[in-house]
mmCIF file of the N, C-alpha and C atoms, coordinates in Angstrom:
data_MODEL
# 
_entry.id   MODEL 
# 
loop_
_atom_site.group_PDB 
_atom_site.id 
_atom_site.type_symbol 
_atom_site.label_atom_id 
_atom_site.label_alt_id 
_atom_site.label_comp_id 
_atom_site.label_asym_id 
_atom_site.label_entity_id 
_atom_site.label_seq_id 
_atom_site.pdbx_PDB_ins_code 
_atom_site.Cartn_x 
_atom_site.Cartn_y 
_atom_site.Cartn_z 
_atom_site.occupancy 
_atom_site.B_iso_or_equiv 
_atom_site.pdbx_formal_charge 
_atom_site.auth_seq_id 
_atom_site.auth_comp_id 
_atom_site.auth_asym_id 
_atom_site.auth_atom_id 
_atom_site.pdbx_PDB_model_num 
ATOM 1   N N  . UNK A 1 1  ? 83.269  36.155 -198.582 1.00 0.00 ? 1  UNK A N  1 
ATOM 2   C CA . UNK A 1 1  ? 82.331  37.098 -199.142 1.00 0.00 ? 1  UNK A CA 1 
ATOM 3   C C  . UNK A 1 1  ? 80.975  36.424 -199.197 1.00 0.00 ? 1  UNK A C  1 
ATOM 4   N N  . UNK A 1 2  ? 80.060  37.093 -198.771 1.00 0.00 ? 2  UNK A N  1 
ATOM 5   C CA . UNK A 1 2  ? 78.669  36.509 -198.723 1.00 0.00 ? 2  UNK A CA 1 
ATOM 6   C C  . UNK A 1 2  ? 77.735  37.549 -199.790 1.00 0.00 ? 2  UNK A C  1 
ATOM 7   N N  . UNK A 1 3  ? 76.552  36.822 -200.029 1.00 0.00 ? 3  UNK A N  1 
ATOM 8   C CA . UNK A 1 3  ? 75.632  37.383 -200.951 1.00 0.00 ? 3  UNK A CA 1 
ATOM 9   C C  . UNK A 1 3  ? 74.237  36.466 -200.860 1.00 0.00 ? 3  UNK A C  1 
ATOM 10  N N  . UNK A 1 4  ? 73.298  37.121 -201.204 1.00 0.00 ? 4  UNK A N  1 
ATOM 11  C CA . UNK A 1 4  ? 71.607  36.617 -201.495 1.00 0.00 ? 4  UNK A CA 1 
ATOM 12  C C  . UNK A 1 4  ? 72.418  34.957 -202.433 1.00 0.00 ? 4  UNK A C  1 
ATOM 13  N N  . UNK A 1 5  ? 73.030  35.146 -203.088 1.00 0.00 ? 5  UNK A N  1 
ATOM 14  C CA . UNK A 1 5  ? 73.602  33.992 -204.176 1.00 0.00 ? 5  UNK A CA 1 
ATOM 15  C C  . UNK A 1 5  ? 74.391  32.961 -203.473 1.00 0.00 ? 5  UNK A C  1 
ATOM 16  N N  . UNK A 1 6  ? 75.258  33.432 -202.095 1.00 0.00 ? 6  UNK A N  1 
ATOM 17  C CA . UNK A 1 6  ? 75.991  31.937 -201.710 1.00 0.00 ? 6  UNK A CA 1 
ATOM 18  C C  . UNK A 1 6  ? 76.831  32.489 -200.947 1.00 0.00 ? 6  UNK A C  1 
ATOM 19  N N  . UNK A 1 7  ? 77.760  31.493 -201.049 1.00 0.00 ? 7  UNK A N  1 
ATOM 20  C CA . UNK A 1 7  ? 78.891  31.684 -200.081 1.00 0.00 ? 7  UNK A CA 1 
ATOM 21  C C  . UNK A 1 7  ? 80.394  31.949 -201.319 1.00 0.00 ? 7  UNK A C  1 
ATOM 22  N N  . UNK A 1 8  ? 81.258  32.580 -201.043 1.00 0.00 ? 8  UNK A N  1 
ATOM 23  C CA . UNK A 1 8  ? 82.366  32.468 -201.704 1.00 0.00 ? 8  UNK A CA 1 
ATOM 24  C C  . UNK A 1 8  ? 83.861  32.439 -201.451 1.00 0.00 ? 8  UNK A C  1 
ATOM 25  N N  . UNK A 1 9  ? 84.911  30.875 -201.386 1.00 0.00 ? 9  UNK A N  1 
ATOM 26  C CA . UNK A 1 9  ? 85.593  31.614 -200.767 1.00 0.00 ? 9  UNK A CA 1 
ATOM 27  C C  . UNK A 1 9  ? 86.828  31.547 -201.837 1.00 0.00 ? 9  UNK A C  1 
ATOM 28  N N  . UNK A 1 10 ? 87.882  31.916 -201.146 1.00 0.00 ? 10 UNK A N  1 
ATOM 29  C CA . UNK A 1 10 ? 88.739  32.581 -202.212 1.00 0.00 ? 10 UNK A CA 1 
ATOM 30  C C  . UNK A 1 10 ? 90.439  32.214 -201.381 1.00 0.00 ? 10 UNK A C  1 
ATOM 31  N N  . UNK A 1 11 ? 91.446  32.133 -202.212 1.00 0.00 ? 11 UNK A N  1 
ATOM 32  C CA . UNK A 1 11 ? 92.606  32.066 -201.768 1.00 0.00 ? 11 UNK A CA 1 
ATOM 33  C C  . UNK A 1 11 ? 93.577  32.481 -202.827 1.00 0.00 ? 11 UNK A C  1 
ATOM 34  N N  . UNK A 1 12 ? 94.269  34.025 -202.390 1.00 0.00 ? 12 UNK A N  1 
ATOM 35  C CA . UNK A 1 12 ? 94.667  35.026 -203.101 1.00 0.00 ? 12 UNK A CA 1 
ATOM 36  C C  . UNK A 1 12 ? 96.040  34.379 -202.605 1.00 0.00 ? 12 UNK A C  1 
ATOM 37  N N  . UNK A 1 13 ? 96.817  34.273 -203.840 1.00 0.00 ? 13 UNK A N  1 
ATOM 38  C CA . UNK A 1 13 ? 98.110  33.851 -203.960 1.00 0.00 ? 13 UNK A CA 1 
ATOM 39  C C  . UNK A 1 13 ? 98.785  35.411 -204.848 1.00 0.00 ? 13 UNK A C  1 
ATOM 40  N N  . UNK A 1 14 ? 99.980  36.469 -204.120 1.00 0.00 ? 14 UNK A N  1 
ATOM 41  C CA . UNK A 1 14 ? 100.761 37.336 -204.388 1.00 0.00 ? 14 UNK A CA 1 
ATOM 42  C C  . UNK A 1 14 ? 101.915 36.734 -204.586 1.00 0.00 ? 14 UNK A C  1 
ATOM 43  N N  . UNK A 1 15 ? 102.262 36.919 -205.935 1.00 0.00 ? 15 UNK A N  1 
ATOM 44  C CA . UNK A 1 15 ? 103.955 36.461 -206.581 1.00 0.00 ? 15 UNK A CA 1 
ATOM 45  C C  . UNK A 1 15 ? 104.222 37.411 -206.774 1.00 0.00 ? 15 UNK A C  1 
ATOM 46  N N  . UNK A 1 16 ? 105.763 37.185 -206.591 1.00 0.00 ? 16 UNK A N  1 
ATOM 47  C CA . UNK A 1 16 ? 106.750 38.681 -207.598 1.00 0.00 ? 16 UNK A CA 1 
ATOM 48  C C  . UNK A 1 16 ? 108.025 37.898 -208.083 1.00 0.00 ? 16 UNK A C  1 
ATOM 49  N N  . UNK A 1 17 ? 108.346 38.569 -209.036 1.00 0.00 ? 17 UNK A N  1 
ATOM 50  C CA . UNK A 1 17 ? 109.823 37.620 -209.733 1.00 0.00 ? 17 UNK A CA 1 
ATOM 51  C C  . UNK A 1 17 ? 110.435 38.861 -209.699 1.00 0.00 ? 17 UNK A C  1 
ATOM 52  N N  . UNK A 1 18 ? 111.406 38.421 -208.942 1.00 0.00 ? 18 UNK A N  1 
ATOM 53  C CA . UNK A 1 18 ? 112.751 39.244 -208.394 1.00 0.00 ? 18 UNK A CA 1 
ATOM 54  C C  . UNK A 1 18 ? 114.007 38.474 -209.256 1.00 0.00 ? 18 UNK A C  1 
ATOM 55  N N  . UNK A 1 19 ? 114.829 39.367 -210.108 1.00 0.00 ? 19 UNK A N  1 
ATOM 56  C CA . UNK A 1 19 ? 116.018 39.047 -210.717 1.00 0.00 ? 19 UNK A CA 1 
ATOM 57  C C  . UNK A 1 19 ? 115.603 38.037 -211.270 1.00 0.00 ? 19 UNK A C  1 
ATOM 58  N N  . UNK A 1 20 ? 114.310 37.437 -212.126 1.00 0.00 ? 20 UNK A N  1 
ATOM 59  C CA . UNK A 1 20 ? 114.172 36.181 -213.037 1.00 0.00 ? 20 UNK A CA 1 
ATOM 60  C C  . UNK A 1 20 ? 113.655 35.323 -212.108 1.00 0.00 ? 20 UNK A C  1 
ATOM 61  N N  . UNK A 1 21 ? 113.575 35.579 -210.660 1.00 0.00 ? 21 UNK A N  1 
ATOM 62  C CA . UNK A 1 21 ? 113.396 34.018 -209.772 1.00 0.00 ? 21 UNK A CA 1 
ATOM 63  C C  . UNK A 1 21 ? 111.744 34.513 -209.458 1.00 0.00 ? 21 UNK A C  1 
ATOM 64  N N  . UNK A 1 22 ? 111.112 33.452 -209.260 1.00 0.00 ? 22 UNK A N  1 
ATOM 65  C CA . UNK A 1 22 ? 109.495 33.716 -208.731 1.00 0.00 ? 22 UNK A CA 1 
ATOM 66  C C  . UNK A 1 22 ? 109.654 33.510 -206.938 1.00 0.00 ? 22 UNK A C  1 
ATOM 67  N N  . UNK A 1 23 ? 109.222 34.325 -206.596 1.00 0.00 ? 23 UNK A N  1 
ATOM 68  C CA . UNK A 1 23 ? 108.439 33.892 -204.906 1.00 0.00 ? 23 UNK A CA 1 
ATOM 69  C C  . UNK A 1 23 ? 107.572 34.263 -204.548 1.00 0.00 ? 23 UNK A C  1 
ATOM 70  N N  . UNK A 1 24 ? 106.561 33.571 -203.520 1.00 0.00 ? 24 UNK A N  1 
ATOM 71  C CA . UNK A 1 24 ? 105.309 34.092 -203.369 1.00 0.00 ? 24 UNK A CA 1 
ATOM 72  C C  . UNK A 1 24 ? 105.579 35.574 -201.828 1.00 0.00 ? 24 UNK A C  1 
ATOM 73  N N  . UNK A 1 25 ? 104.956 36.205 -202.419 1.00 0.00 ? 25 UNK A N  1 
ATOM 74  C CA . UNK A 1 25 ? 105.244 37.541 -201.332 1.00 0.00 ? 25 UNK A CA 1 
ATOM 75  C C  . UNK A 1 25 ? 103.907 37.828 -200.093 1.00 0.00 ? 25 UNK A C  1 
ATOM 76  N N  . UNK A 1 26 ? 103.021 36.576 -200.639 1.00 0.00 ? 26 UNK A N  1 
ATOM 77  C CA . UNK A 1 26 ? 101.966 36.998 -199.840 1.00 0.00 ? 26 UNK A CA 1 
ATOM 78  C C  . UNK A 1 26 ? 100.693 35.844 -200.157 1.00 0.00 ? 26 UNK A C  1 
ATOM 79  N N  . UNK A 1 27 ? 99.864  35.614 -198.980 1.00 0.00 ? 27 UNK A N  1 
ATOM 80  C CA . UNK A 1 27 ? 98.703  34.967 -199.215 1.00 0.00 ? 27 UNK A CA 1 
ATOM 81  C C  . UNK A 1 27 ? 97.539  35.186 -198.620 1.00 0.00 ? 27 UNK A C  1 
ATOM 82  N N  . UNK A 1 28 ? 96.784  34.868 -198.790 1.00 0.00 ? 28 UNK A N  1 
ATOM 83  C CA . UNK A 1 28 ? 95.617  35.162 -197.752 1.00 0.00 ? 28 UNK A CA 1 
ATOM 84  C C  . UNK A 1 28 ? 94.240  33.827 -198.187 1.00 0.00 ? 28 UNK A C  1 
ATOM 85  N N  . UNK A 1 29 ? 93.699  33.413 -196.859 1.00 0.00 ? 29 UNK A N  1 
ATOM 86  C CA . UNK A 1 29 ? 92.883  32.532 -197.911 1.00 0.00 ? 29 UNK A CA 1 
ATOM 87  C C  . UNK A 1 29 ? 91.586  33.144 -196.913 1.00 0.00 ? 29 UNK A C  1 
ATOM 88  N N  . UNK A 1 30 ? 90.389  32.865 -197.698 1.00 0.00 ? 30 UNK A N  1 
ATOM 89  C CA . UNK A 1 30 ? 89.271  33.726 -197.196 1.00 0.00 ? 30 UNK A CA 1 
ATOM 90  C C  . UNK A 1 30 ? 88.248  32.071 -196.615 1.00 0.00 ? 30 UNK A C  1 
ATOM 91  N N  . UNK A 1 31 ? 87.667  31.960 -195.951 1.00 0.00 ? 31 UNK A N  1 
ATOM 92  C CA . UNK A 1 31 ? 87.044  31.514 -195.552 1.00 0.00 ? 31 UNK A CA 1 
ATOM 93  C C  . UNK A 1 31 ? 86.450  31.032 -193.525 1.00 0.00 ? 31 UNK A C  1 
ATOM 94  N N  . UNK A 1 32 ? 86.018  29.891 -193.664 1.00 0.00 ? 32 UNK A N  1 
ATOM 95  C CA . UNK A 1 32 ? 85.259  29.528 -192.492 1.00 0.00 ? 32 UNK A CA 1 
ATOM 96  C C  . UNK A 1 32 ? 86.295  28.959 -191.789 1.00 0.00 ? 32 UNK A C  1 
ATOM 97  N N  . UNK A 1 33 ? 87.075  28.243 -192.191 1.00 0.00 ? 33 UNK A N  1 
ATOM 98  C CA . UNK A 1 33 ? 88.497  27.475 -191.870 1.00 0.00 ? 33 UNK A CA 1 
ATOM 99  C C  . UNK A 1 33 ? 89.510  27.992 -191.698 1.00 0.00 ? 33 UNK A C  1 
ATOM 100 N N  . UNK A 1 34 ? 89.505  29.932 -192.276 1.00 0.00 ? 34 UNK A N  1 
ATOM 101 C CA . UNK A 1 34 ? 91.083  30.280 -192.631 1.00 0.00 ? 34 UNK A CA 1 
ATOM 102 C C  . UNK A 1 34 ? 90.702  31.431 -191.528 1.00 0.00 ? 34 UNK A C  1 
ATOM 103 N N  . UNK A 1 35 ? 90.515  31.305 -190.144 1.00 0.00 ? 35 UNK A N  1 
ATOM 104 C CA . UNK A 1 35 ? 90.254  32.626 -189.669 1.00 0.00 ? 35 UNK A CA 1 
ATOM 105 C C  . UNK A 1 35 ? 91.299  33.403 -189.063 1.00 0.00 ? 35 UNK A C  1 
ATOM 106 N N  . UNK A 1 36 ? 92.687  32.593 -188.966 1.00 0.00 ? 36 UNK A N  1 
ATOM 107 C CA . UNK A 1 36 ? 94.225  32.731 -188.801 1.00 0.00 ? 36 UNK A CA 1 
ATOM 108 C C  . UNK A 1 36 ? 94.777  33.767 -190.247 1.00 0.00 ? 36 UNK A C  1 
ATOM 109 N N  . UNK A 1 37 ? 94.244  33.413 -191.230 1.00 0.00 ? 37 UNK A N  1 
ATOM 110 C CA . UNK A 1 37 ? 94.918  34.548 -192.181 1.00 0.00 ? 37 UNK A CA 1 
ATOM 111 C C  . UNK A 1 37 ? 93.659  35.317 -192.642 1.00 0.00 ? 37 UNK A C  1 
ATOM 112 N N  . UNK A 1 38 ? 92.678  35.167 -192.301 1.00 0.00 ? 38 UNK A N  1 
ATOM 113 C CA . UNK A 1 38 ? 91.584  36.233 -192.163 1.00 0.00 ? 38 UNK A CA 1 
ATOM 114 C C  . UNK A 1 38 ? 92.249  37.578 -191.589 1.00 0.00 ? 38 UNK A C  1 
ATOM 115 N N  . UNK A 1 39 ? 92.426  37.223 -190.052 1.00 0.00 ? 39 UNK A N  1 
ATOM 116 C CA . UNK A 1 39 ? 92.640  38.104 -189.204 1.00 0.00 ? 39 UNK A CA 1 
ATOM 117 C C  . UNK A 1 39 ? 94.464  38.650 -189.326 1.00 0.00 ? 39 UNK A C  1 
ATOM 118 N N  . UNK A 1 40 ? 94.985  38.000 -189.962 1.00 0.00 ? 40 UNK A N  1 
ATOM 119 C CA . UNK A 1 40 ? 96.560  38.650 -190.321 1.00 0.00 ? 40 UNK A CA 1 
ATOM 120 C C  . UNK A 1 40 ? 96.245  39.674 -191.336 1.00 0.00 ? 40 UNK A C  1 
ATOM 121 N N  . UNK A 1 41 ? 94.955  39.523 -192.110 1.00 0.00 ? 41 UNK A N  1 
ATOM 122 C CA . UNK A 1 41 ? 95.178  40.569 -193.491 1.00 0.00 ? 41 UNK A CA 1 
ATOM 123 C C  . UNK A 1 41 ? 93.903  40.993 -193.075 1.00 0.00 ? 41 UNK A C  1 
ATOM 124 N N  . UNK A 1 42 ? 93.112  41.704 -191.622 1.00 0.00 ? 42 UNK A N  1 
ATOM 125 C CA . UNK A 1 42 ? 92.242  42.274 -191.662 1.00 0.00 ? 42 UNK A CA 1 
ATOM 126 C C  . UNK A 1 42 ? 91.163  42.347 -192.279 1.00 0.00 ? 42 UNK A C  1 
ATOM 127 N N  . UNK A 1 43 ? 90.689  40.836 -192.893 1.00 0.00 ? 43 UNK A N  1 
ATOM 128 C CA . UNK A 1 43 ? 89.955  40.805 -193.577 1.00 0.00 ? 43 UNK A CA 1 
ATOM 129 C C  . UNK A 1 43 ? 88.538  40.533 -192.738 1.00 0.00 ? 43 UNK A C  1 
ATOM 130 N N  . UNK A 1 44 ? 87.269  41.372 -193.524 1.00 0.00 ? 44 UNK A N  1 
ATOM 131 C CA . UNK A 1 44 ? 85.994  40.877 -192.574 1.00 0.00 ? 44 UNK A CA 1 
ATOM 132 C C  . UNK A 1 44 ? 84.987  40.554 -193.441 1.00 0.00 ? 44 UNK A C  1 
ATOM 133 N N  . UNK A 1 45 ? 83.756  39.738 -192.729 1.00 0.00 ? 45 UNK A N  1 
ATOM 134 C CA . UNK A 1 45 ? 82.632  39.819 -193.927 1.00 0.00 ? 45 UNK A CA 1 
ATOM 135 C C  . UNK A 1 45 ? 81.698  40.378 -192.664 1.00 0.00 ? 45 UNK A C  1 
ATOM 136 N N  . UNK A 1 46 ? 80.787  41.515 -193.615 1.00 0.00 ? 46 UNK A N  1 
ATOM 137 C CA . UNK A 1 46 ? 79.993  42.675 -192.956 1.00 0.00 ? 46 UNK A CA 1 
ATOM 138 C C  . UNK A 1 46 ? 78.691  41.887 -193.732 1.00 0.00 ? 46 UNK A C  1 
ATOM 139 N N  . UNK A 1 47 ? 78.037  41.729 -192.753 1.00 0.00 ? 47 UNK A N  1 
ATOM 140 C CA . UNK A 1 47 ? 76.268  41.585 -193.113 1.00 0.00 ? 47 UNK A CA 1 
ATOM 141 C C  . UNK A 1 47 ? 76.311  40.440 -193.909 1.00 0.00 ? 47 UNK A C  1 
ATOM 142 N N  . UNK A 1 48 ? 76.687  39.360 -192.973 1.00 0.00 ? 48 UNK A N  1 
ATOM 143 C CA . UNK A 1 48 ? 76.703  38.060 -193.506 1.00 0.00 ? 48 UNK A CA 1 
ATOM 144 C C  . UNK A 1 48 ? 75.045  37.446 -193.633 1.00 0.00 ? 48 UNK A C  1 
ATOM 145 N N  . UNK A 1 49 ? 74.882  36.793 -195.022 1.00 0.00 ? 49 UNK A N  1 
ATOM 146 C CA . UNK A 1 49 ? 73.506  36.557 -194.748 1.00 0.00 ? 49 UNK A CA 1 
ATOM 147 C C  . UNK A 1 49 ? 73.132  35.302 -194.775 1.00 0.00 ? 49 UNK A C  1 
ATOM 148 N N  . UNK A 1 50 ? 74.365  34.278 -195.331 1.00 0.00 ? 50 UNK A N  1 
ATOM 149 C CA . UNK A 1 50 ? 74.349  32.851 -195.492 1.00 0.00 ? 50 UNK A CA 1 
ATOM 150 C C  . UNK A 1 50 ? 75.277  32.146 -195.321 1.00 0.00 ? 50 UNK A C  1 
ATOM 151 N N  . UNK A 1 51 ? 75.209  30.980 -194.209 1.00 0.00 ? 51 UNK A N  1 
ATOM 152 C CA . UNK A 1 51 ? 76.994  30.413 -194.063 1.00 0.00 ? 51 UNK A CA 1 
ATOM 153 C C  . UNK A 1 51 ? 76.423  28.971 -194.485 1.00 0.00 ? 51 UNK A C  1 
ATOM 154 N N  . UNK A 1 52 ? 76.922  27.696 -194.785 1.00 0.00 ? 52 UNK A N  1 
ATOM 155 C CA . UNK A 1 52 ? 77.095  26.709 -195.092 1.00 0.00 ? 52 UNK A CA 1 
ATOM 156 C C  . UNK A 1 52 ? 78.258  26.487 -195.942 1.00 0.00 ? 52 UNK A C  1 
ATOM 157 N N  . UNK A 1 53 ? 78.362  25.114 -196.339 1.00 0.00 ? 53 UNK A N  1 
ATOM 158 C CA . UNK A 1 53 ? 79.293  24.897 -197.104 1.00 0.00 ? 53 UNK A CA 1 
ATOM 159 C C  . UNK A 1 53 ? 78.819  23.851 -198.613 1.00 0.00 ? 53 UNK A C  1 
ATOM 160 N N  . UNK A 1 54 ? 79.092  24.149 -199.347 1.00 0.00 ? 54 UNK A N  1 
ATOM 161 C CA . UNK A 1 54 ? 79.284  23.943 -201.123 1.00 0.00 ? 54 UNK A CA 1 
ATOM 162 C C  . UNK A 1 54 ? 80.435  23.898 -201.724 1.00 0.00 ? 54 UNK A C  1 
ATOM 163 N N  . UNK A 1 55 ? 81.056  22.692 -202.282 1.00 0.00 ? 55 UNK A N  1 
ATOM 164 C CA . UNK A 1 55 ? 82.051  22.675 -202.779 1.00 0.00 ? 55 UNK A CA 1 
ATOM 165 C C  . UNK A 1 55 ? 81.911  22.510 -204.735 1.00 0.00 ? 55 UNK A C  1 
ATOM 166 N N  . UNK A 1 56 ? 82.978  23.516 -205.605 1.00 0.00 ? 56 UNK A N  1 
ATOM 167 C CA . UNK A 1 56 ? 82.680  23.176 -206.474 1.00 0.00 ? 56 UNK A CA 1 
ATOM 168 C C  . UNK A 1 56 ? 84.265  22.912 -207.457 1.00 0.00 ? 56 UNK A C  1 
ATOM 169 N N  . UNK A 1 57 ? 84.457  22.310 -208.310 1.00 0.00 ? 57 UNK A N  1 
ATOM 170 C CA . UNK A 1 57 ? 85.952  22.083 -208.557 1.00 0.00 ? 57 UNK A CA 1 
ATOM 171 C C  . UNK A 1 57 ? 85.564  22.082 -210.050 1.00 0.00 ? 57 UNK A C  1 
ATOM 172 N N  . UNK A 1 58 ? 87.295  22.761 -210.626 1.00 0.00 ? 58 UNK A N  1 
ATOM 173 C CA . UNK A 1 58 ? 87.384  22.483 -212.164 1.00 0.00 ? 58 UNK A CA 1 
ATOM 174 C C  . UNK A 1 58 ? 88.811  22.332 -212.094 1.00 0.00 ? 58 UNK A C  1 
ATOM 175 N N  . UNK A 1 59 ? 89.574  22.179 -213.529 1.00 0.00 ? 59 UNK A N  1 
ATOM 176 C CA . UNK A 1 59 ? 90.821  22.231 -213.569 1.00 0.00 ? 59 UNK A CA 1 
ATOM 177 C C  . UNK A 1 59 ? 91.270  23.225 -214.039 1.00 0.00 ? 59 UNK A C  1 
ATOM 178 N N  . UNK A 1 60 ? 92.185  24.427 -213.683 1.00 0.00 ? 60 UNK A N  1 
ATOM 179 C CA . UNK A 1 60 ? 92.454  25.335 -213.645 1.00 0.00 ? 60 UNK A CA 1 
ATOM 180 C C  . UNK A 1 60 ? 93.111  25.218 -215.024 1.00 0.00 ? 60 UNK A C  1 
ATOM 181 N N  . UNK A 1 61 ? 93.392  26.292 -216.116 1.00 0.00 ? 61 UNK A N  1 
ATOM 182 C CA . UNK A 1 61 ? 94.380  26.537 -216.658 1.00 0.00 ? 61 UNK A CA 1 
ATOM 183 C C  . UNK A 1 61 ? 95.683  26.483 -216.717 1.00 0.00 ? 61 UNK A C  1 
ATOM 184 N N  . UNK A 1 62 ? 96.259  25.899 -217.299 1.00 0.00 ? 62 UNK A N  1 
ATOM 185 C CA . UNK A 1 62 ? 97.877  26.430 -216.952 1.00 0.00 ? 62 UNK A CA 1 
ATOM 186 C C  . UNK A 1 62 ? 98.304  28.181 -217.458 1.00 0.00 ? 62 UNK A C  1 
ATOM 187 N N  . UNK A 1 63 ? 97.619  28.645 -217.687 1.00 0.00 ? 63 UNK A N  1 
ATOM 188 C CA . UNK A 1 63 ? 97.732  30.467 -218.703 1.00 0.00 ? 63 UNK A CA 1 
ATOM 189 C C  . UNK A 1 63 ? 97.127  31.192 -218.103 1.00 0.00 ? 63 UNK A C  1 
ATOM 190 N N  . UNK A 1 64 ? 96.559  30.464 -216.701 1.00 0.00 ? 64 UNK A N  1 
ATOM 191 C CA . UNK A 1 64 ? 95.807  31.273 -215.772 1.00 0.00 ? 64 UNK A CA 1 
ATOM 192 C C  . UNK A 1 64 ? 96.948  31.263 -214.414 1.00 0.00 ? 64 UNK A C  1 
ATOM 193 N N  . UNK A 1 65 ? 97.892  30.536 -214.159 1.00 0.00 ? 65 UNK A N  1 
ATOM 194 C CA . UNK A 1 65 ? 98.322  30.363 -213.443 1.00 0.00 ? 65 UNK A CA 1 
ATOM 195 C C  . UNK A 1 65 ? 99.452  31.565 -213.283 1.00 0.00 ? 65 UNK A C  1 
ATOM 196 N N  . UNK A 1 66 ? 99.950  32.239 -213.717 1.00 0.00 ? 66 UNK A N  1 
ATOM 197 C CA . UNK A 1 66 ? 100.635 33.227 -213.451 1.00 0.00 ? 66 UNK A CA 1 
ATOM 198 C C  . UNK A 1 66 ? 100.429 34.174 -214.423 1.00 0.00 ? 66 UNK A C  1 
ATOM 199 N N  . UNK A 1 67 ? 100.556 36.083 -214.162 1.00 0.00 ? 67 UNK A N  1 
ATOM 200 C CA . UNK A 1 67 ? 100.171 36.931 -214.695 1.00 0.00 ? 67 UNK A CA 1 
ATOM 201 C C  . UNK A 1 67 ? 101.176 38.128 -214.325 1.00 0.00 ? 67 UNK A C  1 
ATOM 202 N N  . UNK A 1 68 ? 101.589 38.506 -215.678 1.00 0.00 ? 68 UNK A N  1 
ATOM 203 C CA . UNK A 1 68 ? 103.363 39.262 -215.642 1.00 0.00 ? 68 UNK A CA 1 
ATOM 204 C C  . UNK A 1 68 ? 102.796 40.501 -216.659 1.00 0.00 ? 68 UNK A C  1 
# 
């Protein structure tokens, strides 16, 4: 996803818990690198206005990590 603000990318992790068990049912990761599961999940960016790269890191939650 692009914007006047940056670049953004993203990696959508789909779980489902079937009978109590977790599995992932699906992924997709969005970026400059991922253009193999870009193009499996039809994904596009329209009216791109800025590409480079910026990396930024935190430590995730553990209460963020799954959502039931």
């Amino acid at each position: 996803m692009s914007s006047s603000l940056g670049f953004n990318e993203f990696l959508y992790v789909i779980e489902q818990k079937i009978n109590g068990a977790w599995s992932t049912a699906d992924r997709v990761d969005i970026g400059p690198d991922h253009t193999a599961s870009q193009g499996a999940h039809d994904y596009h960016i329209v009216a791109e206005g800025w590409a480079d790269t910026q990396t930024f890191t935190y430590p995730p939650r553990e209460e963020d990590w799954r959502v039931e």
